[in-house]
C-alpha positions in Angstrom: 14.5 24.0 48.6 10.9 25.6 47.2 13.0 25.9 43.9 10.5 26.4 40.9 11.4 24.7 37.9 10.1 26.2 34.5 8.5 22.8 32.6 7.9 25.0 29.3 11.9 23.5 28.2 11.1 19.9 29.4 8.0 20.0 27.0 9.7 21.4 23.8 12.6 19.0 24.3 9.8 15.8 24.5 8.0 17.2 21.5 11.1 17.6 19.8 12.2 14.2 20.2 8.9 12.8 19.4 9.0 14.8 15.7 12.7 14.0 15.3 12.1 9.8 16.1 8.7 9.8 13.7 11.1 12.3 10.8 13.7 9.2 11.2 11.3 6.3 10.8 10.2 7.7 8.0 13.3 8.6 6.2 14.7 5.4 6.4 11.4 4.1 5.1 10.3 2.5 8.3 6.9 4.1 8.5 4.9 4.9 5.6 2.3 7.3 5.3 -0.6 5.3 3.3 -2.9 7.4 0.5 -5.5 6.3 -1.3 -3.8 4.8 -4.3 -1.9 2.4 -2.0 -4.9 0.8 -0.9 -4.2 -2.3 -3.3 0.1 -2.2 -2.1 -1.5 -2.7 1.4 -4.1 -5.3 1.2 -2.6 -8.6 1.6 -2.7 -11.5 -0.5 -1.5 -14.8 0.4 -1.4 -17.8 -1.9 -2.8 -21.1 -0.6 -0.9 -23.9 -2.2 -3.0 -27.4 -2.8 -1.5 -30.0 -2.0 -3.4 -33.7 -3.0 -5.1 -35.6 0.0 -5.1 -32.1 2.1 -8.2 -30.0 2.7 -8.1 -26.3 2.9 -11.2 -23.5 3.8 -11.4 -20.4 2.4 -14.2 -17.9 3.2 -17.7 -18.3 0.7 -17.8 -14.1 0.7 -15.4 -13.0 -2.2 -12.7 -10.5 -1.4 -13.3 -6.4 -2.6 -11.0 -7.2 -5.8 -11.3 -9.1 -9.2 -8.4 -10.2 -11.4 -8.3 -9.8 -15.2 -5.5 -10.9 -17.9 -4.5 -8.3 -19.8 -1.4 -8.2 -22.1 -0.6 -11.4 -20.2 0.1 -9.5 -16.8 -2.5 -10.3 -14.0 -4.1 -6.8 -13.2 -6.3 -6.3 -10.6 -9.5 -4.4 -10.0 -11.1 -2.9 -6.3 -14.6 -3.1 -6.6 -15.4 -0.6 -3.8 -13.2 2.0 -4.8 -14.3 3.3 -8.6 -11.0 3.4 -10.5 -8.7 2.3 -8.5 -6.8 -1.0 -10.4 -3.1 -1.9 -10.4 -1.3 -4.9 -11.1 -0.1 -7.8 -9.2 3.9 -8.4 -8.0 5.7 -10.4 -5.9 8.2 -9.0 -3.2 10.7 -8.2 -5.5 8.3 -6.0 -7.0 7.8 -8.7 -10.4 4.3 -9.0 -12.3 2.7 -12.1 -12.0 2.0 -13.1 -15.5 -0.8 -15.0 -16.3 -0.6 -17.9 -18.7 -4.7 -18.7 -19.2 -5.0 -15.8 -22.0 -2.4 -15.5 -24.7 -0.8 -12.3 -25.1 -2.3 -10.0 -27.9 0.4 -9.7 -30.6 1.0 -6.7 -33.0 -1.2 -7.2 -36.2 1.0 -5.9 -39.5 -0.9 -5.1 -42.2 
């Protein structure tokens, strides 16, 4: 009953099945491997809708980004990371146009 059991077999199969369950998640898109220029596609950004008679807080520090109007879609700037800018869109991955700057037309000669 002083039966040795080799463990090297037990340890490939659990480090096998850890690779095979994290190559899964990520083929089926469940886990996502984040690089530098998704740093805007991860922050989140929620609208806070006014509604008359109600009172709502927001914080007095202003957030790392800064929005311009350009070609009447709403782009966005990260003030911490030099060059890094992308545009804003919904869930269904649609620009949020902006409607406070009209949008440059072509000038004909």
């Amino acid at each position: 009953m002083s039966e040795e059991r080799n463990a090297i077999p037990l340890i490939i199969t659990g480090i096998c099945s850890i690779l095979g369950t994290v190559g899964a998640l990520w083929w089926y898109g469940y886990l996502h491997f984040a690089k530098p220029e998704d740093a805007l596609l991860l922050s989140d950004f929620t609208l806070l809708k006014t509604v008359p008679g109600e009172d709502y807080k927001v914080s007095l520090e202003p957030a790392a980004q800064v929005a311009q109007c350009i070609d009447g879609v709403l782009v966005m700037f990260d003030t911490e990371q030099k060059g890094l800018s992308g545009v804003l869109v919904n869930n269904k991955k649609k620009a949020v146009r902006c409607i406070g700057q009209e949008t440059p037309q072509k000038l004909e000669p």
